[in-house]
Each structure stands twice: as C-alpha cells, then as structure tokens.
N, C-alpha and C positions, 0 to 999 in steps of 0.2 A: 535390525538393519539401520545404519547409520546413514543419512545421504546428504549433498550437499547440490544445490543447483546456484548457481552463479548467471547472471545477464552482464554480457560485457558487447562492449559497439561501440565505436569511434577513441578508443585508446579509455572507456568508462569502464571500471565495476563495481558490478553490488552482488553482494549477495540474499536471496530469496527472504531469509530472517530478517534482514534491516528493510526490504521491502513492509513486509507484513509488521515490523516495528513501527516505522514510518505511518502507515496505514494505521495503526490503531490508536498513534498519538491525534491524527487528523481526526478520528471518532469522538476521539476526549474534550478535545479542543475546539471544537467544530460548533459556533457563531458562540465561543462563551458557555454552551450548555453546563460545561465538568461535568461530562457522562461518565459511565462505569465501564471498563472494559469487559466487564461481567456481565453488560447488558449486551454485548456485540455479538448476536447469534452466528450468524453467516456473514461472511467475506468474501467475496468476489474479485478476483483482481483483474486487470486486462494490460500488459504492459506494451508499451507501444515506443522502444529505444530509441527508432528514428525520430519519433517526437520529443525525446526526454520526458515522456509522460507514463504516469499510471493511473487508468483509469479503475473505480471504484463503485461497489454497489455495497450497499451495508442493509444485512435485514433483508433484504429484496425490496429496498424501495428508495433509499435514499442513493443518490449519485452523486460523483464529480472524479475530479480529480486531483495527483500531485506529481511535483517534478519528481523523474528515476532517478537524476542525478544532482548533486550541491554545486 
C-alpha cells in the first residue's frame, strides 16, 4: 500500500517525507556533531501548524524543535 499524508494550514504545504527529511538533517547537523543517520533509532515527531513548529524527540531523549514551514 502506497500512502501519502500531507499538513497544509494557512495557504502551507508539506508533505510527511520532507517533514521526517527535514528531521533527520536536524540529527546530522545538530551542535556540529556529523552524526550518522544510522545512528537515529527512533523519531518522534509532534507537529504543531499553528505554531509553524515541529517538535522532536530523537532516541527518547534528546528534544527540540524545527520550523513546518521555509
């Protein structure tokens, strides 16, 4: 089964894949480290449109966030 989920709000959209793109560049690049995408067990997302935010757990431990939309 193919599927496809879209967040759209205030004339935005994204789709779910550039979400979770988005999200694992933030892992990579996150204070300098150059981590491994291979090390990113679990992904957690929280998206929050009215905010233009996506909040984030990585691993179960580390948090923050980024913007939904550019």
């Amino acid at each position: 089964m193919k599927s496809t989920l879209n967040v759209e709000f205030g004339g935005n959209q994204v789709e779910s894949k550039e979400i979770l793109a988005k999200a694992k560049a933030v892992w990579v690049d996150a204070d300098g480290q150059a981590r491994k995408v291979k090390d990113l067990k679990t992904v957690d997302l929280y998206v929050k449109p009215e905010e233009n935010a996506v909040y984030y757990v990585f691993n179960g431990e580390e948090t923050g966030s980024f913007a939904l939309y550019e």
